[in-house]
C-alpha positions in Angstrom: -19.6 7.6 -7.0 -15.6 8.5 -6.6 -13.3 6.1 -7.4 -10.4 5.9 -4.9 -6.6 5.4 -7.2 -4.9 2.5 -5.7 -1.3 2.1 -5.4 -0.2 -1.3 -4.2 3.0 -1.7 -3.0 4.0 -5.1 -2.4 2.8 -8.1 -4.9 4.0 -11.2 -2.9 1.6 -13.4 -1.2 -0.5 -11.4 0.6 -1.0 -9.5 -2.1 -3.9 -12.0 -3.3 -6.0 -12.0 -0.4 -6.1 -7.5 -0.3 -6.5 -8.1 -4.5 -9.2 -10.6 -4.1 -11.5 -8.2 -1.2 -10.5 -5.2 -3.5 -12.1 -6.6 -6.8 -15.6 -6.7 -5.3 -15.1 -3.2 -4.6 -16.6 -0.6 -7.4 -15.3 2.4 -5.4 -11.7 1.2 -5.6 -9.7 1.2 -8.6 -5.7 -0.4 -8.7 -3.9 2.1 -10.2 -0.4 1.0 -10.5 1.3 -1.7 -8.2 5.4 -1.5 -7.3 7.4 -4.5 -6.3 11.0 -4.7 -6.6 10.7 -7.7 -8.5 8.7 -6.4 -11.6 7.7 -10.3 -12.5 6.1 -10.7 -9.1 4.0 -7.5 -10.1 3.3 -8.4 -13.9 2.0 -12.3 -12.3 -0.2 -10.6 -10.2 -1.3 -7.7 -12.5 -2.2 -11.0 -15.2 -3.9 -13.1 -12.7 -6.8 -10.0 -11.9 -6.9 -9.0 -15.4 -5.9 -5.3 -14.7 -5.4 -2.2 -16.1 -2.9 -0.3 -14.3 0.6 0.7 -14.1 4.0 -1.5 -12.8 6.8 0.2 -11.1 9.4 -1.3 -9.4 10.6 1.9 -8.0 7.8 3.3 -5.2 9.2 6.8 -5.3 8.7 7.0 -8.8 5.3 5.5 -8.4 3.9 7.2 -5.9 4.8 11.0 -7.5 3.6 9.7 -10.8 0.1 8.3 -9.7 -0.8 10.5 -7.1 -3.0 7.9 -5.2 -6.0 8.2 -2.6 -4.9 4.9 -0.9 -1.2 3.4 -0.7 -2.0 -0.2 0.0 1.8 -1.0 1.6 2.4 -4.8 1.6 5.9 -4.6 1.4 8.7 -5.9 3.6 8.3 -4.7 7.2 11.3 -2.8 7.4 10.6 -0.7 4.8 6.7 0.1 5.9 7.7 3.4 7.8 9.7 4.9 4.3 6.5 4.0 3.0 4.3 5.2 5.1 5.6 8.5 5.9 6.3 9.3 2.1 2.5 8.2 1.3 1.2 10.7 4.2 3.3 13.7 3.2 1.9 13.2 -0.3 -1.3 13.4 0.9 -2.1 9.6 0.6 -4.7 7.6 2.9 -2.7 4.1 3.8 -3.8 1.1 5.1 -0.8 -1.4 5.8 0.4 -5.0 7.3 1.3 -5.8 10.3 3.7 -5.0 11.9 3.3 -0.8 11.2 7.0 -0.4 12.0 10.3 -1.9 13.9 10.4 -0.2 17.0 9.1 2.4 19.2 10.8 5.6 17.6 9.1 4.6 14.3 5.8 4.2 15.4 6.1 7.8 16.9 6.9 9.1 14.0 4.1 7.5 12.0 1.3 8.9 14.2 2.9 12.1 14.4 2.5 11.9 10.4 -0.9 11.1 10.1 -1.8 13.2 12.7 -0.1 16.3 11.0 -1.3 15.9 7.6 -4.8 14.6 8.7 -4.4 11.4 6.6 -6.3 8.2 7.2 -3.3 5.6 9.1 -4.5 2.1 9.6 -2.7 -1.3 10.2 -4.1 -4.3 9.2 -4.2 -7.3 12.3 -6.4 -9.4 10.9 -4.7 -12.6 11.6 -2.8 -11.7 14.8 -3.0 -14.5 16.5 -1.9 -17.1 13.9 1.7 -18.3 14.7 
């Protein structure tokens, strides 16, 4: 069975509940996780007992790991960077809400996954909590 490289970006909060779904997985593997606060990354990396990688640089990260799947948890106003530089790398990326800040964005995104016929999705699990 292929094991899909993981690279989470993003280790706050929400973090736990895509970290706790993810462990029950045997086809997924956490490669490396980036946050820009490398403590947030370390807590998270010791609470799941894994064996990956810590960046807290995702352009390092994402050339050195070469992932299947860019898990992008990050802050939404940097979830288009993210996104776009995943794609072009040939990354799959399944993200939070919300996928980007405005229209122009969004565009942009779909014309990305589109082009380099990479898996896109946004994650609205929760939409309608305030």
């Amino acid at each position: 069975m292929k094991q899909y490289r993981i690279l989470m970006v993003g280790c706050g909060v929400i973090s736990t509940e895509w970290l706790d779904a993810l462990k029950e997985r045997k086809d997924c593997k956490i490669a490396a996780m980036v946050d820009i606060n490398l403590a947030q990354a370390q807590q998270r990396k010791q609470e799941y007992g894994l064996d990956c990688e810590l960046y807290s640089d995702f352009d390092t990260a994402l050339k050195e790991v070469k992932p299947d799947i860019v898990i992008d948890l990050a802050y939404p106003g940097a979830h288009c960077d993210i996104t776009l530089k995943s794609l072009a790398a040939g990354s799959n990326v399944f993200g939070e809400k919300p996928m980007c800040m405005n229209r122009e964005e969004g565009a942009a995104l779909l014309e990305a996954a589109k082009h380099t016929d990479r898996v896109f999705n946004v994650m609205q699990n929760r939409r309608y909590l305030p």
